[in-house]
C-alpha positions as CSV (number, residue, x, y, z in Angstrom):
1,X,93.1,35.0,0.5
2,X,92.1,32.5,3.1
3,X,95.0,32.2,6.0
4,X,96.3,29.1,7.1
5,X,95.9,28.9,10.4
6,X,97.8,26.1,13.0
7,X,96.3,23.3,13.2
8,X,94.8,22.8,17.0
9,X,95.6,20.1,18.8
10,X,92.9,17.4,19.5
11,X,91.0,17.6,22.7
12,X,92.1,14.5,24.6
13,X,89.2,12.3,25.7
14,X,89.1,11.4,29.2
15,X,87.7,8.5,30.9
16,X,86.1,8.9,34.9
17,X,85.7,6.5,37.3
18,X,84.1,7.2,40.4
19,X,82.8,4.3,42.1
20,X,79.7,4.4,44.4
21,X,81.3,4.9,48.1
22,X,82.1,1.9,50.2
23,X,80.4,1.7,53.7
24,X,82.8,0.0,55.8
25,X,80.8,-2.3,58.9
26,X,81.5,-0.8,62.0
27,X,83.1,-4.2,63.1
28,X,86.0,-3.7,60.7
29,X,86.2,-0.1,61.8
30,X,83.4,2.0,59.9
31,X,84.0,4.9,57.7
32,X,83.7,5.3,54.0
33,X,86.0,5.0,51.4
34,X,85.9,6.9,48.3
35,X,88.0,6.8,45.0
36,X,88.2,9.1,41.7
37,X,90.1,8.4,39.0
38,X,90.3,10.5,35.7
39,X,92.3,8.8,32.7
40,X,93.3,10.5,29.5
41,X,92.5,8.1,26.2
42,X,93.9,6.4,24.1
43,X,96.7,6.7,27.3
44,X,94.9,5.6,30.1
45,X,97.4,7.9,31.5
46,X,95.9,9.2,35.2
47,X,95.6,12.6,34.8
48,X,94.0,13.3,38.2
49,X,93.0,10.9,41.4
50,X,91.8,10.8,44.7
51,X,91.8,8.7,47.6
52,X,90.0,9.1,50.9
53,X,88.9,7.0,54.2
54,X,86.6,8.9,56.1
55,X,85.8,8.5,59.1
56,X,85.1,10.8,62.1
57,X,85.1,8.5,64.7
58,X,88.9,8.4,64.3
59,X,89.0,11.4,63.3
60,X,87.1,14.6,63.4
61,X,89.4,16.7,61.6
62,X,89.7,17.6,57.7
63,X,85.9,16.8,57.4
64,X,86.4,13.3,58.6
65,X,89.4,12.3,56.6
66,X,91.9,10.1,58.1
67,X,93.9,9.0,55.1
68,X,94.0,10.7,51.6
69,X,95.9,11.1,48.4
70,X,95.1,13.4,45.6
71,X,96.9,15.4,43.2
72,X,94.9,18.0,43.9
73,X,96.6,21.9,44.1
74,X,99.2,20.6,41.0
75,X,101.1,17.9,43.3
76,X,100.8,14.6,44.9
77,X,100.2,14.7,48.3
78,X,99.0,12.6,51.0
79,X,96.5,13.4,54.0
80,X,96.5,12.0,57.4
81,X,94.6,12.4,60.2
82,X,95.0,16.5,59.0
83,X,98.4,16.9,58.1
84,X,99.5,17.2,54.5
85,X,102.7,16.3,53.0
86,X,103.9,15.6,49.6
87,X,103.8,12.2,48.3
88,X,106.0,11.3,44.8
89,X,103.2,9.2,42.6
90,X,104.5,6.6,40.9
91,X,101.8,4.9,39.4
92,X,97.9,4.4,40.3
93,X,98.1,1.0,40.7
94,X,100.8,1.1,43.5
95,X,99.4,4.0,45.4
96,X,95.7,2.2,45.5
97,X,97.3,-1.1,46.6
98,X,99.4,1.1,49.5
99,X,95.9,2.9,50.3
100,X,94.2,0.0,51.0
101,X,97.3,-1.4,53.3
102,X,97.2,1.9,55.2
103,X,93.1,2.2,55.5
104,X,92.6,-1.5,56.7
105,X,95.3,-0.8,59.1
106,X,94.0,2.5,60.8
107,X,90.3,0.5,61.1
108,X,92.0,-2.5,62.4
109,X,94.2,-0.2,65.0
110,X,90.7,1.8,65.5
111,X,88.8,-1.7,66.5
112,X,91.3,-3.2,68.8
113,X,91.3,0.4,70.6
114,X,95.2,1.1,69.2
115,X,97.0,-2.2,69.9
């Protein structure tokens, strides 16, 4: 007699986007910013992202990474300039708008020598 078993659950489909990494000119304060962002479909519910401006001039720590947030290690967090401290998400759209607030401002700070 055949067993019925439970049925499994469907494998969710996810959706990646990793965009090539932005060069910023050194006139605006150099670096490189990259972005990762993993969606479960039909959702679009963020599953997984990460954040990053790099750049060693300002920074030499962390392997160049002055600002960062990834919910790496089960938990939001935010990095800067090498310290790491929780950071409650709310949603992907808000925390990429406050990135790119915070980045620009560093570079700006970085090309006007911290004035």
């Amino acid at each position: 007699m055949a067993g019925k078993g439970k049925a499994s659950k469907p494998v969710p489909r996810l959706e990646r986007y990793a965009p090539l990494d932005v060069k910023i000119k050194p006139k605006l304060g150099g670096g490189v910013l990259k972005e990762l962002v993993v969606r479960e479909l039909p959702s679009r519910k963020v599953i997984h992202y990460a954040l990053a401006y790099i750049n060693a001039s300002i920074h030499a720590g962390d392997n160049g990474r002055v600002l960062g947030y990834d919910n790496s290690h089960d938990y939001s967090h935010k990095h800067y300039y090498g310290t790491v401290t929780p950071d409650p998400f709310d949603s992907y759209e808000a925390l990429y708008e406050r990135f790119q607030r915070e980045w620009m401002d560093i570079a700006l700070r970085h090309v006007n020598k911290g004035k």
